[in-house]
PDB file as gemmi writes it, atoms N, CA and C in Angstrom:
CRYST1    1.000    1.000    1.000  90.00  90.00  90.00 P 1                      
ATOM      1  N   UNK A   1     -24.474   1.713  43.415  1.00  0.00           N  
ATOM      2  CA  UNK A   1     -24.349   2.143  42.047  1.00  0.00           C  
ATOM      3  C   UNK A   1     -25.687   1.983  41.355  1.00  0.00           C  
ATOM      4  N   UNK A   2     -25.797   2.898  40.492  1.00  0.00           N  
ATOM      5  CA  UNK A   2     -27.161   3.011  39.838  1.00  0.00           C  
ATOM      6  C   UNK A   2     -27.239   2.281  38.849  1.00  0.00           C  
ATOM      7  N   UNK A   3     -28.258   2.023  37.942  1.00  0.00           N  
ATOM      8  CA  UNK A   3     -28.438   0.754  36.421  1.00  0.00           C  
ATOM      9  C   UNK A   3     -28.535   1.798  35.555  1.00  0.00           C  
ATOM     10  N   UNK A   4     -27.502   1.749  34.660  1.00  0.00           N  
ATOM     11  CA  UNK A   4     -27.260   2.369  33.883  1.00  0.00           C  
ATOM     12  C   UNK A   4     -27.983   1.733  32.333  1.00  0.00           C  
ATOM     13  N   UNK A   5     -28.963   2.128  31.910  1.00  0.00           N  
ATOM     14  CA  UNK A   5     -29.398   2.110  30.459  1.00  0.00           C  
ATOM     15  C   UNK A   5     -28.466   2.254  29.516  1.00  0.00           C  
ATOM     16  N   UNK A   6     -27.699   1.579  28.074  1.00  0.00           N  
ATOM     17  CA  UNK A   6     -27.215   1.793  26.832  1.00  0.00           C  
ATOM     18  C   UNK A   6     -28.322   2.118  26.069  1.00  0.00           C  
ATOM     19  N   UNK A   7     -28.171   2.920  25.355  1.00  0.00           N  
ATOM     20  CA  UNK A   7     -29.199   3.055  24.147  1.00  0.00           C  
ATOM     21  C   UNK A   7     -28.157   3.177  23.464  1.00  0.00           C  
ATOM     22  N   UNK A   8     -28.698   2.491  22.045  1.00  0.00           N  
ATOM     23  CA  UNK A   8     -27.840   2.434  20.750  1.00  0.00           C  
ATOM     24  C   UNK A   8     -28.777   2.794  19.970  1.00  0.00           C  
ATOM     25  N   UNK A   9     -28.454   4.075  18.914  1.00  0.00           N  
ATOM     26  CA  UNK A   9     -29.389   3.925  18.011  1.00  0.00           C  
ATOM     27  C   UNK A   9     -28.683   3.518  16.336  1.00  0.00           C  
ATOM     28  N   UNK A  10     -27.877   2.687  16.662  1.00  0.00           N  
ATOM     29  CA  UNK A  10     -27.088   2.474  15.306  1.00  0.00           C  
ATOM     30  C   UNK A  10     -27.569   0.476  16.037  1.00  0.00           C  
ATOM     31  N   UNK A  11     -28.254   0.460  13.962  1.00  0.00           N  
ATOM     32  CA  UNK A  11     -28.739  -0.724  13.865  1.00  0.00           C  
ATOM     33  C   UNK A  11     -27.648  -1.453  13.316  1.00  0.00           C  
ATOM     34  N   UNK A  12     -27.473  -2.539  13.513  1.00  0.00           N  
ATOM     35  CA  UNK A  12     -26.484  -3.615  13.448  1.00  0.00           C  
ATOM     36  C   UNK A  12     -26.491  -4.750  12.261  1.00  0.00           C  
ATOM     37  N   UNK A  13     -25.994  -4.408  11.219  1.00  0.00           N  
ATOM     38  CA  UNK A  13     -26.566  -4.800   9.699  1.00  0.00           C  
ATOM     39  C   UNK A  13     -25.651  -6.201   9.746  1.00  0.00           C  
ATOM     40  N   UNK A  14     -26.355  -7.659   9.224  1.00  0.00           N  
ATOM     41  CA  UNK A  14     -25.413  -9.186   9.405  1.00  0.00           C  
ATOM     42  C   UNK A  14     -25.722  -9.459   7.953  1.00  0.00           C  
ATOM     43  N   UNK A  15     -24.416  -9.328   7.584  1.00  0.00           N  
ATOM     44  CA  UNK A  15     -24.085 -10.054   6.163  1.00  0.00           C  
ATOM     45  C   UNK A  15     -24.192 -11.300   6.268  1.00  0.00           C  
ATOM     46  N   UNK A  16     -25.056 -11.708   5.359  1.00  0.00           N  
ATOM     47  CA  UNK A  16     -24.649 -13.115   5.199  1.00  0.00           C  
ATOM     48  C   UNK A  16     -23.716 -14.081   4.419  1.00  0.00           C  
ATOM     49  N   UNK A  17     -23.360 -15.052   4.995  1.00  0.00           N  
ATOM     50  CA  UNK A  17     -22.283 -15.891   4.386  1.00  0.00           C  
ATOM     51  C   UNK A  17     -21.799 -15.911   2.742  1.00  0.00           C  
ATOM     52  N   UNK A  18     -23.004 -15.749   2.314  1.00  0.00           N  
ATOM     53  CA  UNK A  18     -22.921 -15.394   0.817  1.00  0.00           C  
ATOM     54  C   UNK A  18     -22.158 -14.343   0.377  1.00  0.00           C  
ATOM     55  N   UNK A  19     -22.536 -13.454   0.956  1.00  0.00           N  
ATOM     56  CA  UNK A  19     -22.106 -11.954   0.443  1.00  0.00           C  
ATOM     57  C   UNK A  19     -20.649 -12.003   0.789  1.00  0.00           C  
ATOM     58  N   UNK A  20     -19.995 -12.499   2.010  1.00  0.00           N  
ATOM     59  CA  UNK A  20     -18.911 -12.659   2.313  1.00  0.00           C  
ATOM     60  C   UNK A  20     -18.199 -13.558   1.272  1.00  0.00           C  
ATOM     61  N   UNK A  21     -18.756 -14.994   0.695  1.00  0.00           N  
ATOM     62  CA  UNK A  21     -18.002 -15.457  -0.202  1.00  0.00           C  
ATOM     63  C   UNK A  21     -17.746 -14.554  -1.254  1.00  0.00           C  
ATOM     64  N   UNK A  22     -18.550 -13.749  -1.770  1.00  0.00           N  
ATOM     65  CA  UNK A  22     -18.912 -12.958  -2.793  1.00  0.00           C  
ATOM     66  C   UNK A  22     -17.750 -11.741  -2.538  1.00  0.00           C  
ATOM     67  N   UNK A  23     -17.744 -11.069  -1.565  1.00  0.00           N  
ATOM     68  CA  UNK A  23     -16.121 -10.861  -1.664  1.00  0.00           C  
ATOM     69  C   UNK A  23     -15.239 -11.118  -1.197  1.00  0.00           C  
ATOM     70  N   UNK A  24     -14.607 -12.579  -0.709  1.00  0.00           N  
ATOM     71  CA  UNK A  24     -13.636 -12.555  -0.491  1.00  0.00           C  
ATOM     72  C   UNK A  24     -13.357 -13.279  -1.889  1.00  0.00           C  
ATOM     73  N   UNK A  25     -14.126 -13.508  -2.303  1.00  0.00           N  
ATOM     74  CA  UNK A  25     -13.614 -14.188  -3.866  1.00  0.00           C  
ATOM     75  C   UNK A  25     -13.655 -13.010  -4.648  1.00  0.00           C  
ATOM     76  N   UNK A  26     -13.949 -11.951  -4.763  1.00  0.00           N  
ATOM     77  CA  UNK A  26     -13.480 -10.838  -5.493  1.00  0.00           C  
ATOM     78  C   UNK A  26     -12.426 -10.087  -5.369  1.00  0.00           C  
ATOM     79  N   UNK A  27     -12.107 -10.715  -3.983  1.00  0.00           N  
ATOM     80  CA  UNK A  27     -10.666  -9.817  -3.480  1.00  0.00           C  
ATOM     81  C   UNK A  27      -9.699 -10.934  -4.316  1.00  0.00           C  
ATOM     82  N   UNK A  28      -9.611 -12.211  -4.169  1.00  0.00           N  
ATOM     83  CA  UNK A  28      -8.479 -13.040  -4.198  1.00  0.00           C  
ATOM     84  C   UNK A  28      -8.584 -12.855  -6.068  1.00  0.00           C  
ATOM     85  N   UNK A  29      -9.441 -12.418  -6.641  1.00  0.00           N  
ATOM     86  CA  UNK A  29     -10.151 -12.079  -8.029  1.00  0.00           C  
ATOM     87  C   UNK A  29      -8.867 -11.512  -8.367  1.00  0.00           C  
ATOM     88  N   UNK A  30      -8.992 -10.213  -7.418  1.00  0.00           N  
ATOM     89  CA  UNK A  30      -8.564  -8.867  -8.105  1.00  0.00           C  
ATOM     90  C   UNK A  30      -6.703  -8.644  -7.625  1.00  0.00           C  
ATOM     91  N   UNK A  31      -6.994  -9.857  -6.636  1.00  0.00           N  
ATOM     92  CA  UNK A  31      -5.472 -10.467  -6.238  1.00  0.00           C  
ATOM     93  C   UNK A  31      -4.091 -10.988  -7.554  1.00  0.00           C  
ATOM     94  N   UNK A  32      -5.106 -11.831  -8.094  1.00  0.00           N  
ATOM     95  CA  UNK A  32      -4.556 -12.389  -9.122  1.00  0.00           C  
ATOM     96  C   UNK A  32      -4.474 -11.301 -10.326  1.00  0.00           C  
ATOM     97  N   UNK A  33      -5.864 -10.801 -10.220  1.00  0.00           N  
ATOM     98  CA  UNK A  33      -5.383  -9.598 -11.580  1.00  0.00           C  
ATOM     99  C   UNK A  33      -4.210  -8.458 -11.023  1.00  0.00           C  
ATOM    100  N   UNK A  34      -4.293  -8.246 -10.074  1.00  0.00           N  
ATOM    101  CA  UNK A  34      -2.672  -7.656  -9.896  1.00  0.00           C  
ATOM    102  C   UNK A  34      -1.129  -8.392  -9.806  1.00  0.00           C  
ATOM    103  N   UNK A  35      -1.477  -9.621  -9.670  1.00  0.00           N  
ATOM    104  CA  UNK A  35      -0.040 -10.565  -9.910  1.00  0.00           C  
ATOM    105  C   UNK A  35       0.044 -10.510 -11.892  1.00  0.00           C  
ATOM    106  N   UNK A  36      -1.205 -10.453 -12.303  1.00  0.00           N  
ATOM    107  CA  UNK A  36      -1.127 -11.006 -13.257  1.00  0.00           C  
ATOM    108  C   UNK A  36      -0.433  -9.769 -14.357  1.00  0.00           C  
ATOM    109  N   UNK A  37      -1.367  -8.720 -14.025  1.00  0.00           N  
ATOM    110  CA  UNK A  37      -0.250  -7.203 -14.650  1.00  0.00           C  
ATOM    111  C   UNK A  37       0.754  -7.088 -14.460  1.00  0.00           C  
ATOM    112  N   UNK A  38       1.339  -7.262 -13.286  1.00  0.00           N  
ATOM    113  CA  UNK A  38       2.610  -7.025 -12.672  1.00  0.00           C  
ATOM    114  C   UNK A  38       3.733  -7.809 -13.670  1.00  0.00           C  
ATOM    115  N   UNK A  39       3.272  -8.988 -14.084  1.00  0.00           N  
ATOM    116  CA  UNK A  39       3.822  -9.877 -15.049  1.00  0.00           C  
ATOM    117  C   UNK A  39       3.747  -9.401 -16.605  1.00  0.00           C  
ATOM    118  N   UNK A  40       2.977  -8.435 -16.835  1.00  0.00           N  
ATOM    119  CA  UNK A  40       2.886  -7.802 -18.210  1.00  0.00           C  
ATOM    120  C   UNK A  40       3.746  -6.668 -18.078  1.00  0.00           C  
ATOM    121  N   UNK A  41       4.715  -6.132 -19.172  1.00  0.00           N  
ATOM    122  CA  UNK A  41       5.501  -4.877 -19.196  1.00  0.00           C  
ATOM    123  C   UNK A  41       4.656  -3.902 -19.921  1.00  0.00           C  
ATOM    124  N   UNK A  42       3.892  -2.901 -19.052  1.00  0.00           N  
ATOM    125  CA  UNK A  42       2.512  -1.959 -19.109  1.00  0.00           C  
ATOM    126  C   UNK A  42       3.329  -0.518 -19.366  1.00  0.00           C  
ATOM    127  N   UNK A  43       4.861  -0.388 -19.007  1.00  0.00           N  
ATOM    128  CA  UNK A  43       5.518   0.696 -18.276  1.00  0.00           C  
ATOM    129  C   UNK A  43       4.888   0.954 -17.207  1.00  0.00           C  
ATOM    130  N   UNK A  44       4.631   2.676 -17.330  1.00  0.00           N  
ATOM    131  CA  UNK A  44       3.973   3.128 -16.876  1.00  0.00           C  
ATOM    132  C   UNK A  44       2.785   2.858 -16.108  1.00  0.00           C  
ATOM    133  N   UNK A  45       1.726   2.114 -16.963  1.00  0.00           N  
ATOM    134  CA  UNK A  45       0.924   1.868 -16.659  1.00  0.00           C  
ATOM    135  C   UNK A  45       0.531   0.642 -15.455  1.00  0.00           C  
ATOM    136  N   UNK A  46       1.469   0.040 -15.141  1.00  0.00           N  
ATOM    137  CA  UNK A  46       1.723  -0.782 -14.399  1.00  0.00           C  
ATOM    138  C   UNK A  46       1.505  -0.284 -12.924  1.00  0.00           C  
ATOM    139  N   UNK A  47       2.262   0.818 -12.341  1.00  0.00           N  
ATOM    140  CA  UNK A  47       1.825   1.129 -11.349  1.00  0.00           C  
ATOM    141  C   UNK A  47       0.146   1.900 -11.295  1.00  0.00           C  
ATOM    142  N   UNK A  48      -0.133   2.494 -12.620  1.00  0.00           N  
ATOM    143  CA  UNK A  48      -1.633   2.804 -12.491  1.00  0.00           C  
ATOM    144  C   UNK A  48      -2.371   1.740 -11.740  1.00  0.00           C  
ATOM    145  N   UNK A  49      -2.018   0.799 -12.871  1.00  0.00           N  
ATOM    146  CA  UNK A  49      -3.144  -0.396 -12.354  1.00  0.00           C  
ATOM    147  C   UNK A  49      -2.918  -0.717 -11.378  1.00  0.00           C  
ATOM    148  N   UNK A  50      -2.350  -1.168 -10.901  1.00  0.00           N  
ATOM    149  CA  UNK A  50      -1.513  -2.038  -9.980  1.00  0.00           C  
ATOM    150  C   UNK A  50      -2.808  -0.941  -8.442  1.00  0.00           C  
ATOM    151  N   UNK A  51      -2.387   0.411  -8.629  1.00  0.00           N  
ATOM    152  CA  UNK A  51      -3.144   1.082  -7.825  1.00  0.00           C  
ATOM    153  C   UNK A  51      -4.755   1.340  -7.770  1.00  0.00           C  
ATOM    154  N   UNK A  52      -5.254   1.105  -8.954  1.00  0.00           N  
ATOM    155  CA  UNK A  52      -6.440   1.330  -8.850  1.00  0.00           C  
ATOM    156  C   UNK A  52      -7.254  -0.365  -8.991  1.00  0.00           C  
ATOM    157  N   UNK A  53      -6.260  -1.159  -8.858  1.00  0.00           N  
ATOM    158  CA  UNK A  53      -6.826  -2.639  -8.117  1.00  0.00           C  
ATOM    159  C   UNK A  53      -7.304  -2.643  -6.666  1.00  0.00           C  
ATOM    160  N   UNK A  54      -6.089  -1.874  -6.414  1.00  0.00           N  
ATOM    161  CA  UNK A  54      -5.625  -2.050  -4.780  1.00  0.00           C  
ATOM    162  C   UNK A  54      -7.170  -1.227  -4.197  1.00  0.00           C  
ATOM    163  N   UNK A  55      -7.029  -0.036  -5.085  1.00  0.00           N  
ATOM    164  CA  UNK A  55      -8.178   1.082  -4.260  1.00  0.00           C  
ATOM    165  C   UNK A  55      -9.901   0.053  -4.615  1.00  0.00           C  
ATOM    166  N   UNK A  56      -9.746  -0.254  -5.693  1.00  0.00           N  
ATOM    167  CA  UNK A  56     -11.077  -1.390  -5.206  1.00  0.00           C  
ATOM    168  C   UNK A  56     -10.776  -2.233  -4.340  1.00  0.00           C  
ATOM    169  N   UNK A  57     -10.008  -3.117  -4.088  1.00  0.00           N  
ATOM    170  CA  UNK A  57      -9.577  -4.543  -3.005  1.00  0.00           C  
ATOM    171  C   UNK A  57      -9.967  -2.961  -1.928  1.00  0.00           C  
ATOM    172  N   UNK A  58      -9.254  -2.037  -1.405  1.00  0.00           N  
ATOM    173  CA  UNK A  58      -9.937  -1.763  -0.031  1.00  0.00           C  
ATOM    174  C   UNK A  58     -11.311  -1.074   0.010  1.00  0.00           C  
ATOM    175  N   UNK A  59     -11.875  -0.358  -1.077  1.00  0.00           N  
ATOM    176  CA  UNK A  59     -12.936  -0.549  -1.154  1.00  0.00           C  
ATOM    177  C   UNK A  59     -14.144  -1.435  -1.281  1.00  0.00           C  
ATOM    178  N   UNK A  60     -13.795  -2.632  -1.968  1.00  0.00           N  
ATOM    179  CA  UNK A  60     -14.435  -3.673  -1.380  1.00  0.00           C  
ATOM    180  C   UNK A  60     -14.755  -4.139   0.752  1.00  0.00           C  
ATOM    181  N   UNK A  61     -13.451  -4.152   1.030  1.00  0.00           N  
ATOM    182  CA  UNK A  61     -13.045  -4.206   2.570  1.00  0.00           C  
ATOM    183  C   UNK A  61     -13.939  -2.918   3.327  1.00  0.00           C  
ATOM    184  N   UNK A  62     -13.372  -2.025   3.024  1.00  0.00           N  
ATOM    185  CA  UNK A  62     -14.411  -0.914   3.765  1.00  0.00           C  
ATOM    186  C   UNK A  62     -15.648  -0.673   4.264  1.00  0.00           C  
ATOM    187  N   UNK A  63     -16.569  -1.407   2.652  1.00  0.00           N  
ATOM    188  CA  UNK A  63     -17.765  -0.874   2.625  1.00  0.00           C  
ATOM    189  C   UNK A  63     -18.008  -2.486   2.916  1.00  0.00           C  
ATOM    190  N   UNK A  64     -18.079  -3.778   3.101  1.00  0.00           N  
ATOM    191  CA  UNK A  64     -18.180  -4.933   3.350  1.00  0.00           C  
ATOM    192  C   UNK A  64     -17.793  -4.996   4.646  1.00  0.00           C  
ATOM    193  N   UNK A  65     -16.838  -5.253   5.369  1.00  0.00           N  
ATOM    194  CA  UNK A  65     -16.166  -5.975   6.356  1.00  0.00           C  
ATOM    195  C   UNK A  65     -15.851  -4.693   7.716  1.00  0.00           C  
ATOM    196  N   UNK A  66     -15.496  -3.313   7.080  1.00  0.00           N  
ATOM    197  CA  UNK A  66     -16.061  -2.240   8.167  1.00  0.00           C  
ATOM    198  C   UNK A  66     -17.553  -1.951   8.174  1.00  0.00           C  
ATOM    199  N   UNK A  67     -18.617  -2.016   7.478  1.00  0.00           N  
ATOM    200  CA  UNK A  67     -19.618  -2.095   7.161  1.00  0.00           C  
ATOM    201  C   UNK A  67     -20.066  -0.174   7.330  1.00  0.00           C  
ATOM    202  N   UNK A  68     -18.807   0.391   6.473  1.00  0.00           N  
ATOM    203  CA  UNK A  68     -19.160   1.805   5.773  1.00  0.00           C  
ATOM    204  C   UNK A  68     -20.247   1.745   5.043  1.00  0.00           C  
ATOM    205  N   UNK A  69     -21.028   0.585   4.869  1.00  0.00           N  
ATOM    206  CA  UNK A  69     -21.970   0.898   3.310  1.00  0.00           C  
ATOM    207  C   UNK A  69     -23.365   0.987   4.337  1.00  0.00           C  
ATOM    208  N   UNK A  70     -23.263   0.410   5.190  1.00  0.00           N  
ATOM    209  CA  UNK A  70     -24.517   0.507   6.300  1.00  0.00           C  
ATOM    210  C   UNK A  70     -24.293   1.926   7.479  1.00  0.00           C  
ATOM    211  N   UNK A  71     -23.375   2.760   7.060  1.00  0.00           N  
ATOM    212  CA  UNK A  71     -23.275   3.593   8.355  1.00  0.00           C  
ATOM    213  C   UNK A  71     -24.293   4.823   7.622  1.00  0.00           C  
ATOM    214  N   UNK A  72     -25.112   5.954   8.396  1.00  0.00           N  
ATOM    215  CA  UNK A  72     -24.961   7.240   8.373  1.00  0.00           C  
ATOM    216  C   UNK A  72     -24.437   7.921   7.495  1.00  0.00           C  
ATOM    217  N   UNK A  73     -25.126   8.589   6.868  1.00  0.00           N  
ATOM    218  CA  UNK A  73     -24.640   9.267   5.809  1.00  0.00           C  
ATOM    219  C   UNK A  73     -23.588  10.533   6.076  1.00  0.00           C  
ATOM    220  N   UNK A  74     -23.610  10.422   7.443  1.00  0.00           N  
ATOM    221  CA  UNK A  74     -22.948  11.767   7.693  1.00  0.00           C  
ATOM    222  C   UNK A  74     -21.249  10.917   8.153  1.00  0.00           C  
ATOM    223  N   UNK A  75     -21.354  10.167   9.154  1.00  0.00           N  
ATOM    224  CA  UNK A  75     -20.425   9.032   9.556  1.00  0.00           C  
ATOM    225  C   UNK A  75     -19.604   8.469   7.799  1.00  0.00           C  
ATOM    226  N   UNK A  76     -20.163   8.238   6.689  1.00  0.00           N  
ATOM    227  CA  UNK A  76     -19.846   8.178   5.416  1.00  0.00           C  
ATOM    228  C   UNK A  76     -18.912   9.070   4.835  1.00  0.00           C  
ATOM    229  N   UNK A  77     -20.036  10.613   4.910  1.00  0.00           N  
ATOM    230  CA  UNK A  77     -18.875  11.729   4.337  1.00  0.00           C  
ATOM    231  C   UNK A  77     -17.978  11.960   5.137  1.00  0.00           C  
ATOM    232  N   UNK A  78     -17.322  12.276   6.355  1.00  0.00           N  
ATOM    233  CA  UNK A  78     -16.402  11.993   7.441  1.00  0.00           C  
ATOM    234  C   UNK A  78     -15.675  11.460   7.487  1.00  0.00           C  
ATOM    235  N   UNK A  79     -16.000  10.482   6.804  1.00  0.00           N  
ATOM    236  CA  UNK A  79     -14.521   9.292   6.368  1.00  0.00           C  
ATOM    237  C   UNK A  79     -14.339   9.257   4.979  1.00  0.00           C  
ATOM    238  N   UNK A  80     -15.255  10.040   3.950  1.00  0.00           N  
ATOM    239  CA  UNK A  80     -14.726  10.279   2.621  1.00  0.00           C  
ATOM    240  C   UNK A  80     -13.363  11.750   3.144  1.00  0.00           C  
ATOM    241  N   UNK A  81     -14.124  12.328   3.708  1.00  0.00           N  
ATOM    242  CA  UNK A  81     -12.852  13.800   4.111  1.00  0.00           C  
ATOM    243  C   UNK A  81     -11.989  13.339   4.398  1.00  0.00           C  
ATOM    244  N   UNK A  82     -11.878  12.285   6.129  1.00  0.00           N  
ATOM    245  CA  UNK A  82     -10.713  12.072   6.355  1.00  0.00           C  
ATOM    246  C   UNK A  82      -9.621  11.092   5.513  1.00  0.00           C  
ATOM    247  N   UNK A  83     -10.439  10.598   4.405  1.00  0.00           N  
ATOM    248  CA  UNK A  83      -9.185   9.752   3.327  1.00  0.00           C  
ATOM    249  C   UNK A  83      -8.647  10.554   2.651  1.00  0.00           C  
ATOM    250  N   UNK A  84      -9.540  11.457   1.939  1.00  0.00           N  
ATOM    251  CA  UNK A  84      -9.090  12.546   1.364  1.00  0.00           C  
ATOM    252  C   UNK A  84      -7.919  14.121   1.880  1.00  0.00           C  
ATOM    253  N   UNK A  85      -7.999  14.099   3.371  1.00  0.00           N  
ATOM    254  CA  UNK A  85      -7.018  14.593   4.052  1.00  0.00           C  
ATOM    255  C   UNK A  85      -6.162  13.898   4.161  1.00  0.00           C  
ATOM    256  N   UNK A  86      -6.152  12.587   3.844  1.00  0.00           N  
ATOM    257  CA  UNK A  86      -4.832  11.639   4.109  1.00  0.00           C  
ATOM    258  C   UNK A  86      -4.310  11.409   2.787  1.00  0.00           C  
ATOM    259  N   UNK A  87      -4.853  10.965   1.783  1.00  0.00           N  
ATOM    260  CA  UNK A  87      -4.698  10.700   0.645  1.00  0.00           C  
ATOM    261  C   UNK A  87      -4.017  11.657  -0.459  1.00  0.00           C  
ATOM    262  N   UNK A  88      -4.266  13.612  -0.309  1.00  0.00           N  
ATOM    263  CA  UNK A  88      -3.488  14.889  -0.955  1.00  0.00           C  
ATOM    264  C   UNK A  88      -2.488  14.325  -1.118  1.00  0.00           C  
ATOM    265  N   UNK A  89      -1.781  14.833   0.304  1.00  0.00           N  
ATOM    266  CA  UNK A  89      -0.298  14.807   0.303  1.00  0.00           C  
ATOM    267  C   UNK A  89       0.265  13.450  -0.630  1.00  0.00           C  
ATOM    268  N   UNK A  90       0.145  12.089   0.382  1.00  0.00           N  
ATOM    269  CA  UNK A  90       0.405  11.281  -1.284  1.00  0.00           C  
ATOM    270  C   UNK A  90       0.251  11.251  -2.397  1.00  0.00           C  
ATOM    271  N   UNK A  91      -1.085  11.696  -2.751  1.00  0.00           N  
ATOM    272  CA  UNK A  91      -0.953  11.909  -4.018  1.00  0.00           C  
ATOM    273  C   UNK A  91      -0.001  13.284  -4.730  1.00  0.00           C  
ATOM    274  N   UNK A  92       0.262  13.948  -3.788  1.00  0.00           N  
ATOM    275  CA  UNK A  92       1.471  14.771  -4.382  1.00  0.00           C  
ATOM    276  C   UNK A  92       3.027  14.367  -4.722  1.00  0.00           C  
ATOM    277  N   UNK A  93       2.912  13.675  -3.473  1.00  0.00           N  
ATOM    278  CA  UNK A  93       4.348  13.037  -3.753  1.00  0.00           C  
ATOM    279  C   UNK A  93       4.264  12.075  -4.659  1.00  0.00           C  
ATOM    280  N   UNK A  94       3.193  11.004  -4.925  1.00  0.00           N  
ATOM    281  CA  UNK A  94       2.775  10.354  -6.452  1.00  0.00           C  
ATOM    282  C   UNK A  94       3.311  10.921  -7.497  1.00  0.00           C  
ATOM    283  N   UNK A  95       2.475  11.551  -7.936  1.00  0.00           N  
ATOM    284  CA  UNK A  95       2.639  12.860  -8.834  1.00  0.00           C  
ATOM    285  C   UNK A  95       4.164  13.119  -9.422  1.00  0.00           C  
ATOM    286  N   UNK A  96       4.677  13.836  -8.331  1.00  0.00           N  
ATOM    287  CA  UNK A  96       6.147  14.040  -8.367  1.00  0.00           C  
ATOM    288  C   UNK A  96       7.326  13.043  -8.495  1.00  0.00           C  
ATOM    289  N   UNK A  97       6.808  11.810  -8.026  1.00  0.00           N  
ATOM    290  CA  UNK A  97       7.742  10.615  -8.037  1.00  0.00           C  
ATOM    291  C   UNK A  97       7.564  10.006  -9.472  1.00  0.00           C  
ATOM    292  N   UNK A  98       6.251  10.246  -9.945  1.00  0.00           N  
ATOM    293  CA  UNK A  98       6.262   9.873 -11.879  1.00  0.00           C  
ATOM    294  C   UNK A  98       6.435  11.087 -12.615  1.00  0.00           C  
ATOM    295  N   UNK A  99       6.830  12.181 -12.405  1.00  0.00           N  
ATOM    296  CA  UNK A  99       7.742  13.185 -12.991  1.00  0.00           C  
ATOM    297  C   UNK A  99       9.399  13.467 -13.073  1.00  0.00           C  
ATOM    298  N   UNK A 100       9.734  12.826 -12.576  1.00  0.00           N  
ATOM    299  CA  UNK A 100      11.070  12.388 -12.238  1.00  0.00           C  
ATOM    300  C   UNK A 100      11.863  12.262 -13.172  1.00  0.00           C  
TER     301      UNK A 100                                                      
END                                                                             
């Protein structure tokens, strides 16, 4: 068998410990600010928030802990499409489920 060479040309970005405290304490942050609405009668607005907590908490995760914020700009838009191919349809049925 022959010696096979890897080449990688994707550089390997190391957060440091800091940055990691930095969000996991923004997650458990934004943890509490969604227990904490949930406890306020918002109506409506309750599930807004409640959702656009959540979409920072995984945006935090994404671009931190998948380390989307260090990829390729092209590898980036690719996974903005494919959320956005995933994300329509729910948001239609969203939509329709607060028209009700």
């Amino acid at each position: 068998m022959g010696s096979h060479e890897q080449s990688h040309d994707h550089d390997h970005h190391i957060i440091g410990y800091g940055t990691h405290l930095v969000i996991y304490f923004g997650l458990l942050l934004l943890t509490g600010l969604t227990v904490a609405v949930a406890r306020v009668n918002l109506g409506e607005l309750n599930l807004w928030v409640a959702m656009l907590v959540a979409t920072f908490k995984a945006a935090l995760v994404i671009l931190y802990f998948m380390h989307m914020k260090y990829e390729h700009k092209l590898i980036q838009f690719l996974f903005v499409i494919a959320l956005l191919a995933l994300f329509l349809p729910y948001g239609a049925v969203f939509i329709d489920y607060l028209h009700r």
